[in-house]
SEGUSE-152199 format. One line per field, with one value per residue (C-alpha): residue number from 0; x, y, z. Coordinates in nm, 3 decimals. Example, Ala and Ser with C-alpha at 12.3 -4.5 7.8 and 13.67 -1.06 7.14 Angstrom:
2
doti <- c(0, 1)
px <- c(1.230, 1.367)
py <- c(-0.450, -0.106)
pz <- c(0.780, 0.714)
end
This chain:
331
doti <- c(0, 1, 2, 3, 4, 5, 6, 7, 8, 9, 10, 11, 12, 13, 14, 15, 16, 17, 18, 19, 20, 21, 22, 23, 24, 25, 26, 27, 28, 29, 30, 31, 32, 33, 34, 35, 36, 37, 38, 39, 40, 41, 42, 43, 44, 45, 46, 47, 48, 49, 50, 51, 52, 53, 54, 55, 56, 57, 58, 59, 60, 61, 62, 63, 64, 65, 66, 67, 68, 69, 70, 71, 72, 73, 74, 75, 76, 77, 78, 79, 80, 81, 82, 83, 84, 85, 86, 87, 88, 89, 90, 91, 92, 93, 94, 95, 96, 97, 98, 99, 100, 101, 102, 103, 104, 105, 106, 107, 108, 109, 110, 111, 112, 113, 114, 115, 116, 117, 118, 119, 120, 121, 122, 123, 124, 125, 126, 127, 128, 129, 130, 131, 132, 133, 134, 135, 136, 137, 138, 139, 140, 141, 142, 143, 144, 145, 146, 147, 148, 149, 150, 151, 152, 153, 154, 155, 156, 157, 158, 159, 160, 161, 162, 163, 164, 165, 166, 167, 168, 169, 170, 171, 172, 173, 174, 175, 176, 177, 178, 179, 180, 181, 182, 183, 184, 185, 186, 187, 188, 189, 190, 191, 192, 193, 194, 195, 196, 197, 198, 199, 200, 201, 202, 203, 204, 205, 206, 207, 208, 209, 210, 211, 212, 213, 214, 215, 216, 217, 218, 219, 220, 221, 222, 223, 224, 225, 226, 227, 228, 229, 230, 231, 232, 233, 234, 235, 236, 237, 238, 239, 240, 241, 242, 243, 244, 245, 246, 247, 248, 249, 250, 251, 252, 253, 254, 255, 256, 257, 258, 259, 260, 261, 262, 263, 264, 265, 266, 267, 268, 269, 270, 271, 272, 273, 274, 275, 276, 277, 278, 279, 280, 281, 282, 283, 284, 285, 286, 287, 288, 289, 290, 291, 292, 293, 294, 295, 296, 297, 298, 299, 300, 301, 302, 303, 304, 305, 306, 307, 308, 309, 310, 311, 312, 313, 314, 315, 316, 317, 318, 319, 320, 321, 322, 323, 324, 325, 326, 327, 328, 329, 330)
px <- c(7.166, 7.367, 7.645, 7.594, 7.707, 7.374, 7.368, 7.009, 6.913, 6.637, 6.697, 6.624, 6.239, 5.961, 5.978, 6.368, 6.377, 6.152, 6.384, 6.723, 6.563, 6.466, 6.817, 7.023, 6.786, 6.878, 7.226, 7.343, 7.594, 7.418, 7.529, 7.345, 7.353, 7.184, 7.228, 7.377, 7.078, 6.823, 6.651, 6.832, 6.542, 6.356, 6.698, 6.804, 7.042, 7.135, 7.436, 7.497, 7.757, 7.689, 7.806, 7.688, 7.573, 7.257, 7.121, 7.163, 7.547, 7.757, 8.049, 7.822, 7.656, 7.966, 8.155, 7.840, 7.773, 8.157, 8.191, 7.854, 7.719, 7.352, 7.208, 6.842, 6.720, 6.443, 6.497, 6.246, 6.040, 5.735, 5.520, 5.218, 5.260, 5.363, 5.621, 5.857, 5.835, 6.210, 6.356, 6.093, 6.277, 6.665, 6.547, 6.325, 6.500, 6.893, 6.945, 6.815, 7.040, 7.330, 7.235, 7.238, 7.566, 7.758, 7.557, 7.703, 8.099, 8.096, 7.976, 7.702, 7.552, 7.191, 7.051, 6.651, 6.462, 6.199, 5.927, 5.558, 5.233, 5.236, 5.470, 5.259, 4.931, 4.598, 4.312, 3.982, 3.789, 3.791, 3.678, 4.010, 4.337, 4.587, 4.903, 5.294, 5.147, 4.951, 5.082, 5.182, 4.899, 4.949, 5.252, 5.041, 4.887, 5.113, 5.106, 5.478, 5.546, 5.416, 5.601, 5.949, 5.868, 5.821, 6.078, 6.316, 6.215, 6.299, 6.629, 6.690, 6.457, 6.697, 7.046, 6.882, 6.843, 7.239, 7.354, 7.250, 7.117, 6.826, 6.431, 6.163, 5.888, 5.610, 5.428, 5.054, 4.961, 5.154, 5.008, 5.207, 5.349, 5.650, 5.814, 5.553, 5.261, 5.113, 5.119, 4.819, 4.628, 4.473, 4.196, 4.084, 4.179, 3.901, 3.626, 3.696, 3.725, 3.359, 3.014, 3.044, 3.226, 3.346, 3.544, 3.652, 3.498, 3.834, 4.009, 4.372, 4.545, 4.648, 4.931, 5.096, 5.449, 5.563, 5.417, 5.575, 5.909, 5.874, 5.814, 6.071, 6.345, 6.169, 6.229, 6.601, 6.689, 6.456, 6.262, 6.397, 6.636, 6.474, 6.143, 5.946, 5.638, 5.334, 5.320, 4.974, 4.740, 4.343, 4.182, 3.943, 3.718, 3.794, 3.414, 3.480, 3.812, 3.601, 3.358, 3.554, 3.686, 3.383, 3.285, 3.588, 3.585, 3.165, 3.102, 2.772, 2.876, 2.694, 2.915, 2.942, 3.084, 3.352, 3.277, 3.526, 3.359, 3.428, 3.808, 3.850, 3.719, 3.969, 4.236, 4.184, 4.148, 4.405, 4.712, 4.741, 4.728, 4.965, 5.247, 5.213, 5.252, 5.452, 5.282, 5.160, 4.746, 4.541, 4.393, 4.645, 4.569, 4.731, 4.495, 4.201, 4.341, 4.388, 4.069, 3.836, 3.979, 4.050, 4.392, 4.395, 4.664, 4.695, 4.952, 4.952, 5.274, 5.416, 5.176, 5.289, 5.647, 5.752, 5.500, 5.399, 5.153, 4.983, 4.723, 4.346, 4.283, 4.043, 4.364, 4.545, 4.261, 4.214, 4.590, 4.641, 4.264, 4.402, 4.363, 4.763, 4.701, 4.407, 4.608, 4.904, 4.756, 4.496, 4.844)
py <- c(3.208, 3.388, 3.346, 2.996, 2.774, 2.621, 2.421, 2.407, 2.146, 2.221, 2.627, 2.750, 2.547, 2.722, 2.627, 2.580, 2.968, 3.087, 2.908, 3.032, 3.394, 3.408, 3.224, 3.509, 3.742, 3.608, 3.688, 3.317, 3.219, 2.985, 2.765, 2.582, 2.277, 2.356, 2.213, 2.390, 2.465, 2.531, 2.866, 3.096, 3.400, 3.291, 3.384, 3.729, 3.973, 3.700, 3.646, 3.267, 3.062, 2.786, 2.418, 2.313, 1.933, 1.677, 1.521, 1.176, 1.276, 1.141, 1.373, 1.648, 1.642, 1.554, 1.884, 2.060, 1.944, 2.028, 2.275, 2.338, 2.309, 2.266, 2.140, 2.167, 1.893, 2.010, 1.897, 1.706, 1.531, 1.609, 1.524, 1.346, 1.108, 0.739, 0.840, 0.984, 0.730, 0.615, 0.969, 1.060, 0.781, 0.853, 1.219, 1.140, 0.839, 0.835, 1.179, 1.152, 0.846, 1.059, 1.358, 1.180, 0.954, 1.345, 1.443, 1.121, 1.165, 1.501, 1.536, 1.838, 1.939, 1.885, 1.804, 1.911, 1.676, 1.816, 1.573, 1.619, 1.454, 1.228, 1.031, 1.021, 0.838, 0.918, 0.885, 0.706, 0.942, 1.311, 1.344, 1.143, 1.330, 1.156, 1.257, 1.144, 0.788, 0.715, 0.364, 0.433, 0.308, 0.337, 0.074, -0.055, 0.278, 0.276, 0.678, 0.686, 1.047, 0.922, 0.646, 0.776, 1.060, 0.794, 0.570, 0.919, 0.964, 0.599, 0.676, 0.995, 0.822, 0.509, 0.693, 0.923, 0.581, 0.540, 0.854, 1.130, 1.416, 1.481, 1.599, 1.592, 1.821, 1.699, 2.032, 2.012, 2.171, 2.481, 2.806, 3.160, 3.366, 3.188, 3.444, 3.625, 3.400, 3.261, 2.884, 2.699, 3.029, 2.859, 2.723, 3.038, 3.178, 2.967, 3.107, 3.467, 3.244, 3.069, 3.121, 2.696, 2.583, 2.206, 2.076, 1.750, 1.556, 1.588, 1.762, 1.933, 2.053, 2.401, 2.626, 2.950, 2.861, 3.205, 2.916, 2.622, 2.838, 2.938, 2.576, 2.453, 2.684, 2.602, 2.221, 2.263, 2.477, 2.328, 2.011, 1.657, 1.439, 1.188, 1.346, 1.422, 1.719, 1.746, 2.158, 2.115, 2.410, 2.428, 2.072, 2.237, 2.066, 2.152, 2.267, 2.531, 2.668, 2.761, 2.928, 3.108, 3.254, 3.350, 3.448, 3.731, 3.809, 3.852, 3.629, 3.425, 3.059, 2.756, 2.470, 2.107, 1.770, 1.592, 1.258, 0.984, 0.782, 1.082, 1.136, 0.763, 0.729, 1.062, 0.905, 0.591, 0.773, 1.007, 0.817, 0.612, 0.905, 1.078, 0.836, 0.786, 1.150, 1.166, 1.503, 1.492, 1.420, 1.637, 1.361, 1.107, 0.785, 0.956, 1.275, 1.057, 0.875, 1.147, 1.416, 1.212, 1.155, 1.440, 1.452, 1.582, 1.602, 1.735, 1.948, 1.964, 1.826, 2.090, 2.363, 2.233, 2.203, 2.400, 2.693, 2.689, 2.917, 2.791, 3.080, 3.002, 2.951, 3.238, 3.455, 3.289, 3.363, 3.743, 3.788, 3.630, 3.817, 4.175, 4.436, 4.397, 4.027, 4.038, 4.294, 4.094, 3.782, 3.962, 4.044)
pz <- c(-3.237, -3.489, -3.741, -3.778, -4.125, -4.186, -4.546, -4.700, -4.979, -5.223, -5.151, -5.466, -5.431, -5.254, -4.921, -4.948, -5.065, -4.771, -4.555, -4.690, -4.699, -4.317, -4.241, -4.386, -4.265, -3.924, -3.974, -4.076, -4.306, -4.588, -4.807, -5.066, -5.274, -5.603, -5.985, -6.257, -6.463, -6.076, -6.165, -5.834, -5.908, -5.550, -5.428, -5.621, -5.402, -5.117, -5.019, -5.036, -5.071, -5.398, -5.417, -5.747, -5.760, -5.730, -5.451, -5.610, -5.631, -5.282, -5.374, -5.422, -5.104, -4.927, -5.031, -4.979, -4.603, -4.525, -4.272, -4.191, -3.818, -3.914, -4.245, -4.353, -4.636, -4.798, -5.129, -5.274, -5.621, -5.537, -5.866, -5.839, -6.185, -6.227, -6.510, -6.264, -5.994, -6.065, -6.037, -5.729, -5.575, -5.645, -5.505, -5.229, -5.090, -5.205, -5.209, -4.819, -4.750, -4.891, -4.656, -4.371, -4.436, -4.494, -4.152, -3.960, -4.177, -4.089, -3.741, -3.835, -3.506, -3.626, -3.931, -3.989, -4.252, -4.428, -4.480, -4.522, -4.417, -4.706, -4.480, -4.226, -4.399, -4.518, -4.184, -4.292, -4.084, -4.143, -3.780, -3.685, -3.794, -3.799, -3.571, -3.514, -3.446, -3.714, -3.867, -4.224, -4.428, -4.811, -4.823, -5.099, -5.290, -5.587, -5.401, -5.480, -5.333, -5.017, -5.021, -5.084, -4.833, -4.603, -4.690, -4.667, -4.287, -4.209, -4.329, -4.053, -3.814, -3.818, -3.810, -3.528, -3.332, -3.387, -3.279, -3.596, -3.437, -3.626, -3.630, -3.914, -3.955, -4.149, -4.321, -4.496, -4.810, -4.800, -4.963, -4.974, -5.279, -5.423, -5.728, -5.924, -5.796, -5.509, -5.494, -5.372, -5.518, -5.843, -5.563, -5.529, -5.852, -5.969, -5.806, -6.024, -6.365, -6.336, -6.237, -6.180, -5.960, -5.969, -5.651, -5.489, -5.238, -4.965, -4.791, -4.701, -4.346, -4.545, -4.388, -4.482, -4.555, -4.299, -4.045, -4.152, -4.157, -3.769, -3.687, -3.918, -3.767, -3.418, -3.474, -3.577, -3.262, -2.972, -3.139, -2.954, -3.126, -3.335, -3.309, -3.620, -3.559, -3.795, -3.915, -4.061, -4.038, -4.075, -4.183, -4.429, -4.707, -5.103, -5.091, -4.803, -4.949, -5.252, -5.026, -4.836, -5.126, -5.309, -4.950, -4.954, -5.322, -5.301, -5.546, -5.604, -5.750, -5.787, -5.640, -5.743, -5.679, -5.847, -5.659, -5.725, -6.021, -6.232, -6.170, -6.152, -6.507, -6.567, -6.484, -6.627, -6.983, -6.967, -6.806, -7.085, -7.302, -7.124, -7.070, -7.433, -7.527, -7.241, -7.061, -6.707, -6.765, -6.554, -6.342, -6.248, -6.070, -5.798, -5.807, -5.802, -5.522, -5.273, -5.435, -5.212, -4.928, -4.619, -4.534, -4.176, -3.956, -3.556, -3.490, -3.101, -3.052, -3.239, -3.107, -2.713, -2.745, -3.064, -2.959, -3.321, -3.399, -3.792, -3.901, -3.992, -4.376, -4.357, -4.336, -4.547, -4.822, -4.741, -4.770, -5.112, -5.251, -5.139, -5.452, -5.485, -5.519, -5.758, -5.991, -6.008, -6.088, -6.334, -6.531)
end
């Protein structure tokens, strides 16, 4: 498929800018919805075309969904912190409802929602990851990202019901370089920084974001209306991502547990503190929520009829600890 107007929300983020890059590179004509003071670095010597707005703002998104035949919405608030639940909310939930109302106006062809496996749940079993299915279990958290996330997909689930064409992917934890850095590195980063190494008690479904961009572009060209497909990767413990990578950087550390008691007290010292001085505390109550639990997903549905192919974590490590890595982020 070629030369088609795609529109991509949330471009100049880090998934958003992996997106738009391998769109363009594909010989697409992009547009993007972006606000005045968005830092456009991720997407230096593109050619794009710019519709200047918020989310939040109907006309905005309506001028920016004109004339496009596919839109990807992968704008999102993603902050784990009580003090922005109102904003994480207009984002996450309104600015989706706006998307899909300029989707349905404008008669796109398809429209891909972003999502993530916050929307899915959090399993109670590490042994049992949770898939499509799963019943949406943290209603009652106070885990607002979740929430809006999943609150966002009811909104494209429901107008896909009516007529919308429309699929969600659901990515995990996404790690890959993102400007001058590598995001999801400062796990391993760690490892270099001290002979002790502290670590939670759960777990993550970690994915390169190269992977969640095949299966994202995969979804919007062959994934079934109203569908939405989980692009986790490798369910992997917090204590074996920091042994993998002292594993592949050959360093001897001396591990230990951050069990739930501890960050519990955390956060119950420093929210307070932080809402106050109004900077995001280390440990928020919704850190200490998810540190000890394992959120694991199953990606089969994806893998069968998407063909997505997510990497092992193992790679993903020895591609971010290569000596080009390590010197740049020694700078």
């Amino acid at each position: 498929m070629y030369n088609l107007k795609v529109l991509v929300t949330g471009a100049t983020g880090f998934l958003g800018s992996h997106l738009t890059r391998r769109l363009i590179r594909a010989g697409h004509e992009v547009t993007i919805l972006r606000r005045p003071t968005s830092d456009i670095s991720p997407l230096d010597a593109l050619s794009l075309h710019h519709v200047i707005g918020d989310i939040t703002e109907v006309e905005a998104v309506n001028r920016a969904v004109e004339g496009n035949n596919y839109v990807i919405h992968a704008a999102a608030h993603i902050a784990y912190w009580r003090n922005h639940r109102a904003i994480q909310t207009r984002i996450n939930v309104e600015g989706t409802r706006n998307v899909v109302n300029a989707c349905k106006q404008r008669g796109v062809k398809r429209l891909l929602h972003v999502s993530s496996v916050a929307a899915i749940g959090i399993p109670a079993q590490a042994d049992c990851p949770a898939d499509e299915t799963f019943s949406f279990n943290l209603g009652q958290s106070k885990l607002n990202y979740h929430i809006s996330k999943y609150l966002a997909e009811q909104e494209v689930l429901k107008e896909a019901q009516n007529g919308l064409d429309a699929v969600v992917v659901n990515p995990g934890s996404i790690f890959g370089p993102f400007i001058n850095r590598f995001r999801g590195g400062e796990m391993i980063d760690k490892i270099r920084r001290s002979k002790i190494v502290p670590y939670f008690l759960g777990g993550i479904c970690a994915v390169h974001v190269d992977d969640v961009v095949d299966g994202s572009l995969k979804a919007l060209w062959h994934g079934r209306k109203g569908e939405r497909y989980i692009l986790g990767g490798e369910n992997i413990l917090f204590r074996r991502i920091a042994e993998l990578a002292a594993q592949y950087l050959k360093l001897k550390r001396v591990f230990v547990p951050v069990p739930s008691l501890v960050t519990g007290l955390a956060a119950g010292i420093s929210e307070p503190i932080g809402v106050l001085a109004e900077i995001r505390p280390r440990i928020t109550y919704e850190v200490h929520y998810c540190a000890s639990r394992c959120h694991f997903y199953d990606s089969t549905k994806a893998i069968k009829e998407l063909h997505y192919k997510p990497r092992a974590f193992a790679d993903i490590v020895k591609a971010y600890i290569t000596p080009q890595a390590l010197c740049k982020n020694s700078e």
